[in-house]
C-alpha positions as CSV (number, residue, x, y, z in Angstrom):
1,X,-158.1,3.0,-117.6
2,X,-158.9,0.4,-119.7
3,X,-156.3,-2.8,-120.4
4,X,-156.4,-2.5,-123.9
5,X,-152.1,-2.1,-124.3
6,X,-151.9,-5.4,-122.0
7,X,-154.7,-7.0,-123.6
8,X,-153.1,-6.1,-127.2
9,X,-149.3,-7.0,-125.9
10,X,-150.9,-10.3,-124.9
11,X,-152.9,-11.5,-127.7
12,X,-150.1,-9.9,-130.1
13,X,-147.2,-12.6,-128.5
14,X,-150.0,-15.4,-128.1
15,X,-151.0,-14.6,-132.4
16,X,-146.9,-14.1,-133.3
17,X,-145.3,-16.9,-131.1
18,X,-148.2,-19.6,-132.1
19,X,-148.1,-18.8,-135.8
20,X,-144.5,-18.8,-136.0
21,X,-144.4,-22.2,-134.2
22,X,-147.8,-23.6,-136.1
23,X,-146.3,-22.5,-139.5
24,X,-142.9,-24.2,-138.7
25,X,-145.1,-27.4,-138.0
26,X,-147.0,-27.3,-141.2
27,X,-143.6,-27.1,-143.2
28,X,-142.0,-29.7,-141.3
29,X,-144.1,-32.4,-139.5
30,X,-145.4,-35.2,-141.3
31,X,-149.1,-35.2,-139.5
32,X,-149.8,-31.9,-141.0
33,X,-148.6,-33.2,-144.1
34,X,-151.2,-36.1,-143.6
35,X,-154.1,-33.3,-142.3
36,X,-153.5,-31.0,-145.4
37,X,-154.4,-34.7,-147.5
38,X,-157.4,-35.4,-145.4
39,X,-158.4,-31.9,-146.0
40,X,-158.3,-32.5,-149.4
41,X,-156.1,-29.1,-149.8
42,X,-152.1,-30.7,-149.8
43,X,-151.4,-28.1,-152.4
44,X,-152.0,-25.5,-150.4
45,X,-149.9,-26.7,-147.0
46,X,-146.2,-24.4,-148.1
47,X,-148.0,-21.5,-148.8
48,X,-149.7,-22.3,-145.4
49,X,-147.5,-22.5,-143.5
50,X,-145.3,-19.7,-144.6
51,X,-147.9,-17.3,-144.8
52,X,-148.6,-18.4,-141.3
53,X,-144.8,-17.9,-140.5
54,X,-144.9,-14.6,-142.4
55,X,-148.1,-13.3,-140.8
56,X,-147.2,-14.4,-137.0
57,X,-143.7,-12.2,-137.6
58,X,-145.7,-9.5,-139.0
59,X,-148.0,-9.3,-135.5
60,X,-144.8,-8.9,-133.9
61,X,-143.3,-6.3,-135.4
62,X,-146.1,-5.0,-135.6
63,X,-146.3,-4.4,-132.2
64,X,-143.8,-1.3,-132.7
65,X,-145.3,-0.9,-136.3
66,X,-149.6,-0.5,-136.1
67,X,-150.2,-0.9,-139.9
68,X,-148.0,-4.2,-140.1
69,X,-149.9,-5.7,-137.2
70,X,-153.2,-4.9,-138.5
71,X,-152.5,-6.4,-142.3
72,X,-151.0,-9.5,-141.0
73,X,-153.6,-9.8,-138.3
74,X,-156.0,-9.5,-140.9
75,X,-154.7,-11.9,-143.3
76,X,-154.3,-14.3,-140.0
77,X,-158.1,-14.2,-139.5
78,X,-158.5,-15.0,-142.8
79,X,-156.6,-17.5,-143.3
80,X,-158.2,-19.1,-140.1
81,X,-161.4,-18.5,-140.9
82,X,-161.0,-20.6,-144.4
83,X,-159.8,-23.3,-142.2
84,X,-162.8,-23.6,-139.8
85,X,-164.8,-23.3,-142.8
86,X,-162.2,-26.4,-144.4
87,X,-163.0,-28.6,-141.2
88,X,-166.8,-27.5,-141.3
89,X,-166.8,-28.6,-144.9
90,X,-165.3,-32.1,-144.2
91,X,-167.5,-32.7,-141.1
92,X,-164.7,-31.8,-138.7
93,X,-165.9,-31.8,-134.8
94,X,-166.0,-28.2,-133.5
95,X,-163.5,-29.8,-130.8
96,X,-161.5,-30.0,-134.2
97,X,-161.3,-26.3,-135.2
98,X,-161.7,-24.9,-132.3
99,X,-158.2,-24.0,-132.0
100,X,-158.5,-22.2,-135.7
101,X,-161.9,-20.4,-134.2
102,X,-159.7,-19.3,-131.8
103,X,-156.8,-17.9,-133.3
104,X,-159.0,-16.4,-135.6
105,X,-160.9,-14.0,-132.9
106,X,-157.3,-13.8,-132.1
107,X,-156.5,-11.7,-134.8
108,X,-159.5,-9.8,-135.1
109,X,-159.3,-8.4,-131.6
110,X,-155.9,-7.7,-132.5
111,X,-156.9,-6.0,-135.8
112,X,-159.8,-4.1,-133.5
113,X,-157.8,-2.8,-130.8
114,X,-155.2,-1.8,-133.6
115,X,-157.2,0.8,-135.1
116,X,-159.6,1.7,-132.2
């Protein structure tokens, strides 16, 4: 059989936990403050990070709720893919958005193995 439920349960808690905590971090700390300036998109850093607060509870309800886990999942690879292309814009490292490359094939396995 294959591990599809563990693989989901996984990459659900590691999507919902590190949103939750990441979007908390782009409310509060004052170097996210300073990398939404540098990324030339301040304006956009409350929405940020409660969509990514909104979006990380989503996956985890949506763990007990498929259609809630594959909209915010969705709108999580979204959002992560306009941030890699953000750094790759501002000539960002791929060390530098790696971690948003990551979460965003995150979200899209999570999105896949929703509605497989």
């Amino acid at each position: 059989m294959a591990p599809a439920p563990e693989l989901l349960f996984g990459a659900s808690l590691i999507s919902g936990i590190g949103f939750i905590l990441y979007g908390i971090q782009c409310l509060r700390s004052p170097f996210m403050r300073s990398e939404f300036e540098r990324f030339n998109q301040a304006r956009f850093r409350i929405l940020t990070g409660w969509l990514e607060i909104l979006g990380g509870a989503g996956v985890l309800v949506g763990m007990r709720f498929s259609p809630l886990a594959v909209f915010s999942a969705s709108g999580l690879a979204i959002l992560m893919a306009m941030g890699v292309a953000v750094r790759i814009r501002i000539g960002d490292r791929p060390l530098q958005f790696a971690p948003a490359l990551f979460f965003c094939g995150v979200n899209v396995l999570i999105v896949w193995l929703q509605m497989r």
